[in-house]
N, C-alpha and C positions, 0 to 999 in steps of 0.2 A: 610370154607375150604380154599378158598384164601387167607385167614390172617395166614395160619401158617408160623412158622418161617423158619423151612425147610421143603422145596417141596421135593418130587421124585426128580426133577431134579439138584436141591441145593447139595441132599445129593450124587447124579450123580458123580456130577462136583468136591465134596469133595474127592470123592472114587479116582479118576481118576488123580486128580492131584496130590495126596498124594501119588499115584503107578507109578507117574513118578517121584515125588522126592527118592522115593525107588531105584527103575530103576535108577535113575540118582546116586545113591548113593553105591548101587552094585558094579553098572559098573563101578565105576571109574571116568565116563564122566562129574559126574555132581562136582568132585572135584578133586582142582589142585593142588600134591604137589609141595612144595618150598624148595628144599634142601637147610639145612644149618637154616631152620626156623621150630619154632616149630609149625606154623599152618600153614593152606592151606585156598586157594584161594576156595570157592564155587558160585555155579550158584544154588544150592537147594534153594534158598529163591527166584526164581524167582515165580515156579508155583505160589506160596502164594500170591504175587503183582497181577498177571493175576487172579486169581481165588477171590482176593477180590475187586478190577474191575470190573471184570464181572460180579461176583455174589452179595458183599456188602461186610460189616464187618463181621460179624455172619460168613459168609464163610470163610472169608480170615481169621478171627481168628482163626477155627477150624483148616484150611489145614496147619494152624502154629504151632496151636497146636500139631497138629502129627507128623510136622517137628519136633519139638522139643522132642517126644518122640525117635525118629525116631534117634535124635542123640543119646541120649542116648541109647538106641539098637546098632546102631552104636558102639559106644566107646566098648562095651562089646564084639561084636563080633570083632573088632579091635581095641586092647586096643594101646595105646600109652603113654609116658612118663606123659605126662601133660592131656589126655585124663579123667582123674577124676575130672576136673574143670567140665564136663557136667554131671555128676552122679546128680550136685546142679539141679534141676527145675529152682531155680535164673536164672542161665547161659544156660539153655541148652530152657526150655521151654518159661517161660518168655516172654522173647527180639524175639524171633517166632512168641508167639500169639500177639506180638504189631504189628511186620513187616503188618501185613491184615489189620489191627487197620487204623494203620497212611496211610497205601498205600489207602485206600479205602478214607476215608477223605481227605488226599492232592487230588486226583484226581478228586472227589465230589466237593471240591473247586473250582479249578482249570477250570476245567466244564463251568462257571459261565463265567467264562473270554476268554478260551482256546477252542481251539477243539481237539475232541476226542486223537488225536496224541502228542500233547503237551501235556495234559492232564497224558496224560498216557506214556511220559517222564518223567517229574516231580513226579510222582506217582513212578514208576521205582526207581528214583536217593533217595528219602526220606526213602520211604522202603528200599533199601541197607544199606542207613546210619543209619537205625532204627536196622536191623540187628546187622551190625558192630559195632559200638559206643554201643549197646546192651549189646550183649556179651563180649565185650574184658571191657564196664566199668562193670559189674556183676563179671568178674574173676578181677577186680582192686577191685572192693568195700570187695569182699566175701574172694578171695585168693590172694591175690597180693607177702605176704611175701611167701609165700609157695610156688605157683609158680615160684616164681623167682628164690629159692631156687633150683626147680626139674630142672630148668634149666641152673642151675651152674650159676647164677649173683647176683649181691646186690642187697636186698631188698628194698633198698632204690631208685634204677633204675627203678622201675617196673611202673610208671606213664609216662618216657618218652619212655620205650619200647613197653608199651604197646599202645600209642599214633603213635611210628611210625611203631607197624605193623596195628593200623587202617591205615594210609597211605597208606603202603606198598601194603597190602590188599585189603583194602576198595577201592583204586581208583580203580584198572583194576573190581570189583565185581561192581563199580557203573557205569564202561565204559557196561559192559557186557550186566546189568542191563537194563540200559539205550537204546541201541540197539533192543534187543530181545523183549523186554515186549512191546512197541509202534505196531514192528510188529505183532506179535502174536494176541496182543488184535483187532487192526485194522482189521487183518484178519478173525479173528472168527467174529466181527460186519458184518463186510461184506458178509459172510456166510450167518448169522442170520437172514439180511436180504433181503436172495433173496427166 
């Protein structure tokens, strides 16, 4: 009974966080547009870092997994221009169920050398860049000419535009990252146990 893969409480923590990337995803709060760009800034891939942390890979891939279902629902209920590059599982699910993947192993590392807070920095900054570099290289590998097309530019720009909205992007989602997930995880240990 102790050897299965997911406990009651696994599949807990799955429900819970997936219903706060929903909630964050709703409300507006868990993504930031950027006028004048065709995509936005998110914090949705944080739960997935905390919940593969805390719980392991198996977690953190499934809570990515739903992320990435999640975008695609997303895009349907709020279609956008370029918003078909997620319809691909490629781009939309993917690069989500890695974010658990890598954040749980960089941290598992990290462990080794670091404590808990460091740990779960660097877990934080890897998982962002797993997201970002994810996605925008899936819409470079799958649609790049097409894309660039829905966006009024040359096809042939689409490697360094899409390079500088991971910049553009990616650094304030790995500043965010970075912040948040140390404390959150820190906090819930601490909880854990008293």
């Amino acid at each position: 009974m102790e050897n299965k893969v997911l406990t009651t409480r696994k599949i807990a923590i799955i429900g819970m966080l997936t219903a706060l990337i929903i909630v964050l995803g709703l409300s507006g709060l868990g993504i930031i547009e950027i006028p004048g760009l065709p995509f936005r800034i998110t914090i949705l891939h944080i739960p997935v870092i905390i919940g593969a942390i805390l719980e392991g890979p198996i977690v953190g891939g499934l809570i990515g997994l739903l992320f990435g279902i999640w975008s695609i629902i997303d895009k349907v209920m709020r279609p956008t221009a370029t918003g078909f590059v997620f319809f691909n599982p490629l781009v939309s699910v993917l690069p989500r169920i890695l974010i658990g993947v890598v954040a749980y192993y960089v941290y598992a590392a990290a462990r080794k050398r670091f404590g808990t807070g460091t740990s779960a920095f660097l877990s934080a900054i890897f998982g962002t860049v797993t997201n970002t570099v994810g996605v925008l290289g899936m819409i470079y590998i799958v649609f790049a000419e097409t894309y660039m097309q829905t966006i009024n530019k040359p096809p042939e720009t689409a490697l360094p535009f899409l390079s500088g909205v991971a910049v553009t992007n990616g650094t304030p989602e790995v500043i965010a990252s970075a912040i948040i997930v140390p404390l959150i995880v820190l906090g819930v240990l601490k909880l854990v146990k008293k």
